[in-house]
C-alpha positions in Angstrom: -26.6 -10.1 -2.4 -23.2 -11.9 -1.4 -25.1 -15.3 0.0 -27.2 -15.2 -3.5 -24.2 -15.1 -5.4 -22.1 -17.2 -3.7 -25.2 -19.7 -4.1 -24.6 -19.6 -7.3 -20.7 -19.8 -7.8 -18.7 -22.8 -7.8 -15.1 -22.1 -7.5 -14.1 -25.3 -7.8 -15.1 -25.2 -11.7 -12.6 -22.3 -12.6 -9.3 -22.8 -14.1 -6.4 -22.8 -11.2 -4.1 -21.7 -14.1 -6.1 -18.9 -14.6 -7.0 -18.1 -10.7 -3.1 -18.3 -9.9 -1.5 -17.3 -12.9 -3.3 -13.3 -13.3 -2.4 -12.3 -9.8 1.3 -13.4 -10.8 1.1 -11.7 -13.8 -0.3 -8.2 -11.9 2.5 -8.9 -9.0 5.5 -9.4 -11.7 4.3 -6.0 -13.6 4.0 -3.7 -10.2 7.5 -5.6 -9.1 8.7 -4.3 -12.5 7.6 -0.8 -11.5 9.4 -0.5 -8.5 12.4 -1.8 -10.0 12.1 1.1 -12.6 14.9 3.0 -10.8 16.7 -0.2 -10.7 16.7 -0.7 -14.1 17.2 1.8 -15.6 20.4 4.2 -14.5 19.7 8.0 -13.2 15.7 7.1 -13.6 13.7 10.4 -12.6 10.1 10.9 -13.2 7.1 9.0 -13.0 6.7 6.0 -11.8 9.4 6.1 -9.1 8.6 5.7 -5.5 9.7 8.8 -3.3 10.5 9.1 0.1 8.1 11.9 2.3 10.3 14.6 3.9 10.7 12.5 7.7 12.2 9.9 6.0 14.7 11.8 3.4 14.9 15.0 5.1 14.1 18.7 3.9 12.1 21.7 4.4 7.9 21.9 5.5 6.1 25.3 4.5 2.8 25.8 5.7 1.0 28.4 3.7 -2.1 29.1 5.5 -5.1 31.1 4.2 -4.6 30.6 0.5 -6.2 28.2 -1.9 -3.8 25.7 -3.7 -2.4 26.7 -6.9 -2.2 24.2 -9.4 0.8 25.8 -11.3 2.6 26.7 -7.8 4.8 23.2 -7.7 5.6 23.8 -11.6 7.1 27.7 -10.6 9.1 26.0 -7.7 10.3 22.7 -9.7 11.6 25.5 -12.3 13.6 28.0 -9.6 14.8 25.7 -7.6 15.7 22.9 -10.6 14.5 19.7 -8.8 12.0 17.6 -9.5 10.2 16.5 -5.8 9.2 19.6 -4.7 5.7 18.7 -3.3 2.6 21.0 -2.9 -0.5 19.9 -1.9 -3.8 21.3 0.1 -3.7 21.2 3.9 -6.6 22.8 6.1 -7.3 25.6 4.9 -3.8 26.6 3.0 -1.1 24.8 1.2 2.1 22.3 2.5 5.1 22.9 0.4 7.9 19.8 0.6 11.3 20.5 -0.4 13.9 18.2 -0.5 17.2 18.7 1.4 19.2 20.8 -0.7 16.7 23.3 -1.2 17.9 26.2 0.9 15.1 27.3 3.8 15.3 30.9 3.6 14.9 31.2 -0.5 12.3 29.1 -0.8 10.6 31.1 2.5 11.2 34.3 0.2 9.6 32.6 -2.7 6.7 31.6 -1.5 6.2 35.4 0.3 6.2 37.1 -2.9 3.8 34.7 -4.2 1.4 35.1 -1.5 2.2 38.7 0.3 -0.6 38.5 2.2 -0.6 34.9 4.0 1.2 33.4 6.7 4.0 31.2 6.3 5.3 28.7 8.5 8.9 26.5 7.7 10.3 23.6 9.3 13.1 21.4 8.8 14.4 17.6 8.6 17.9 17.4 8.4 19.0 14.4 6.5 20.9 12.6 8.9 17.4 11.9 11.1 16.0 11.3 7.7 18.4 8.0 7.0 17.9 7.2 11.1 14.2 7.1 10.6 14.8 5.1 7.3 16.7 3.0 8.4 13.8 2.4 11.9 10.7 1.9 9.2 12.6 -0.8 7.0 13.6 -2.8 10.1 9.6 -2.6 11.3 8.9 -3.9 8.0 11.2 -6.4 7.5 10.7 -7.8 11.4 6.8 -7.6 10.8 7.1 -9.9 7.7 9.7 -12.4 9.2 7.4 -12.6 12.8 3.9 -13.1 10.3 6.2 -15.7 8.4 7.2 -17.9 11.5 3.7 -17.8 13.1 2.5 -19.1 9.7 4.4 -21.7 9.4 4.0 -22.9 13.3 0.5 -22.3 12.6 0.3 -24.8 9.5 3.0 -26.6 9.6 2.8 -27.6 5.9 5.3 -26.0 3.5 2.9 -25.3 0.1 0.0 -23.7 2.3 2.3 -21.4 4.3 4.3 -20.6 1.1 0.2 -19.4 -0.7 -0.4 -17.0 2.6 2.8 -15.7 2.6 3.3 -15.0 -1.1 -0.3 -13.7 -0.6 0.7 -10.9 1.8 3.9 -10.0 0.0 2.0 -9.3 -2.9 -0.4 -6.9 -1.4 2.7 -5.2 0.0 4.2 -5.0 -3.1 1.0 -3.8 -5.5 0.1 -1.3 -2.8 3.7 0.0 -3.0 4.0 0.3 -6.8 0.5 1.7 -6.5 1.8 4.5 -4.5 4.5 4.8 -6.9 2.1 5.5 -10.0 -0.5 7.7 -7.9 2.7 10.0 -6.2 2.0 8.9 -3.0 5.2 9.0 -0.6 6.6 6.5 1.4 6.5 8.2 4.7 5.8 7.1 8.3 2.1 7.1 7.8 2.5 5.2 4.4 5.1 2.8 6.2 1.9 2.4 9.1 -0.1 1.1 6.6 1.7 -1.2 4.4 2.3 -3.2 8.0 -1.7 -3.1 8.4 -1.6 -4.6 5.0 0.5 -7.3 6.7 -2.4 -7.8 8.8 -5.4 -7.6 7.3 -3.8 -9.9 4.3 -2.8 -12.7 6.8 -6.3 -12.4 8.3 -8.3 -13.4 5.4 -5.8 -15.8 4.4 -5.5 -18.0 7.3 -9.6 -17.9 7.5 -9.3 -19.4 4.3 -6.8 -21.7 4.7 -7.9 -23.0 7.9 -11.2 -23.3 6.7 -9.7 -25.8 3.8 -7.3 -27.7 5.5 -8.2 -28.0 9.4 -12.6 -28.0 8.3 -14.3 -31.4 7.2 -16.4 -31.4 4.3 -17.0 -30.4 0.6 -14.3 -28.5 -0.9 -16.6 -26.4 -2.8 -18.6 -25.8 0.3 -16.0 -24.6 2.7 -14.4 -22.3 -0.4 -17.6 -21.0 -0.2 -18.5 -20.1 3.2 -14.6 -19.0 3.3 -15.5 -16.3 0.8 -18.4 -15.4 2.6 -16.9 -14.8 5.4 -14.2 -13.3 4.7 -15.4 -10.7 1.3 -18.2 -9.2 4.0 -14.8 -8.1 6.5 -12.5 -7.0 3.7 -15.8 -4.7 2.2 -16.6 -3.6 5.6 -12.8 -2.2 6.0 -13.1 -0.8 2.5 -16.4 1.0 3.5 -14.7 2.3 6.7 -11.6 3.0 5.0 -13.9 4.8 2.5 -15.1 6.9 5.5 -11.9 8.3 6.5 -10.5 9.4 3.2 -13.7 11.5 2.4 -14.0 12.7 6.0 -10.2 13.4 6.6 -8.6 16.7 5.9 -5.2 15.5 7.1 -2.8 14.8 4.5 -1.3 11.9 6.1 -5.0 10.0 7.0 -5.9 10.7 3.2 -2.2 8.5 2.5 -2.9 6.2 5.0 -6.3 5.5 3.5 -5.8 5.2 0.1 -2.6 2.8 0.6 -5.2 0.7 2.5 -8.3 0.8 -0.3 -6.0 -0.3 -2.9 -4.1 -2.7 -0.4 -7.8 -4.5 0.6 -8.9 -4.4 -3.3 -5.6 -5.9 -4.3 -6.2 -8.3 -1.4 -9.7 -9.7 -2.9 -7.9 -10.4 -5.4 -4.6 -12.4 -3.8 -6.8 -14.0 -1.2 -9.8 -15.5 -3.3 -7.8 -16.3 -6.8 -4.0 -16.8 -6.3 -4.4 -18.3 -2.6 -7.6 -20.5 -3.1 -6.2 -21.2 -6.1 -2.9 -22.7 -5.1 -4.6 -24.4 -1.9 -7.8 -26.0 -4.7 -4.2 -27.3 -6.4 -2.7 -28.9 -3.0 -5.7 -30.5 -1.3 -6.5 -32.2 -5.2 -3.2 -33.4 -5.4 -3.4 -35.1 -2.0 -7.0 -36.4 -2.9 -9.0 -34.2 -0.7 -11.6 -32.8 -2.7 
């Protein structure tokens, strides 16, 4: 079904303001998310990406043998008066995250006169290896994307096409990180795992493409084409396996891992094949090479 339609698409006839200007316009609005806390002084509520317990410190309860209660983070939120108490389902029970300052013992109490009968299990993060972990993830992150920026540039050698695959990757990073900010999914080591596979899988389509443009002789409409073909069929294959492990996993942190990376690959369809062919269509016509 991919070959037919690609038979049938010439993406040489759409409008590069169009194929570069949307994904700009997505990026600036999820930038504009994150920044929410920025922005706007003492922000607290939606919208706002947190930090998971290993990376801010605080309190784990395992409540095994009980089904979740929807009203259950609501009760806590309201004794405790904080807003990112967590609770979620975790194999066969609940996880309860608390942040910090909530004190261990209470919330232990709490939670055994709401369920008498189960077993309860608490651990604790202090926020000093909190900030050290921190402080570990955003230097993976920030040597991940300066290393994938060099090899770019020693790979291509040409400013505008290293400039389309990097701003490529750092908009995946960034969409999939205000994604995670609208959906409530932490930034935690699992989260941080997969934002640098997003690194990767990002740079992987995009240099197909690009070296398929610049390095490849022949029609431009033709090699734009084959790119796509190419490289759609691995990003939907990932999506599929991807797919696979969120409705197979019952780990919280696989579920996070794989639902960062469906909405990173998505996001990536769109980066790769509109803003980055688009910006490359614009170079190689400028220097003549269509």
């Amino acid at each position: 079904m991919l070959k037919e339609w690609l038979d049938q698409f010439d993406p040489t006839k759409n409008p590069l303001k169009g194929m570069i200007g949307i994904p700009l316009i997505v990026l600036i609005v999820f930038l504009l998310i994150l920044g929410l806390p920025l922005i706007v002084s003492d922000y607290s509520g939606p919208f706002e990406l947190r930090m998971g317990m290993d990376l801010q410190g605080g309190t784990l309860a395992m409540v095994t043998g009980v089904d979740p209660d929807p009203s259950l983070k609501e009760v806590l939120s309201d004794h405790f008066d904080v807003y990112d108490i967590d609770v979620r389902s975790a194999g066969g029970g609940i996880a309860v995250e608390a942040p910090a300052d909530v004190d261990v013992v209470e919330l232990e109490n709490v939670l055994r006169q709401t369920y008498p009968d189960a077993e309860i299990s608490t651990s604790y993060v202090g926020p000093t290896m909190g900030e050290d972990l921190q402080l570990q993830a955003r230097n993976a992150l920030i040597i991940a994307f300066v290393g994938m920026t060099i090899v770019v540039f020693i790979a291509f050698r040409s400013i505008v096409p290293s400039i389309a695959v990097i701003l490529s990757a750092f908009s995946d990073m960034a969409i999939a990180a205000g994604f995670m900010a609208i959906t409530g999914v932490t930034l935690e080591l699992g989260t941080i795992a997969a934002l640098l596979m997003v690194i990767g899988y990002s740079v992987d389509s995009d240099i197909l493409l690009t070296t398929k443009l610049l390095k490849r002789r022949g029609n431009l409409r033709e090699k734009v084409r084959g790119a796509m073909s190419t490289g759609i069929t691995m990003t939907l294959t990932t999506i599929a396996a991807m797919v696979s492990l969120y409705v197979v996993s019952t780990h919280p942190t696989l579920d996070s891992i794989a639902i960062v990376l469906l909405f990173a690959l998505v996001t990536d369809l769109m980066n790769t094949w509109m803003l980055n062919t688009g910006i490359l269509m614009w170079y190689l016509k400028r220097r003549g090479r269509t």
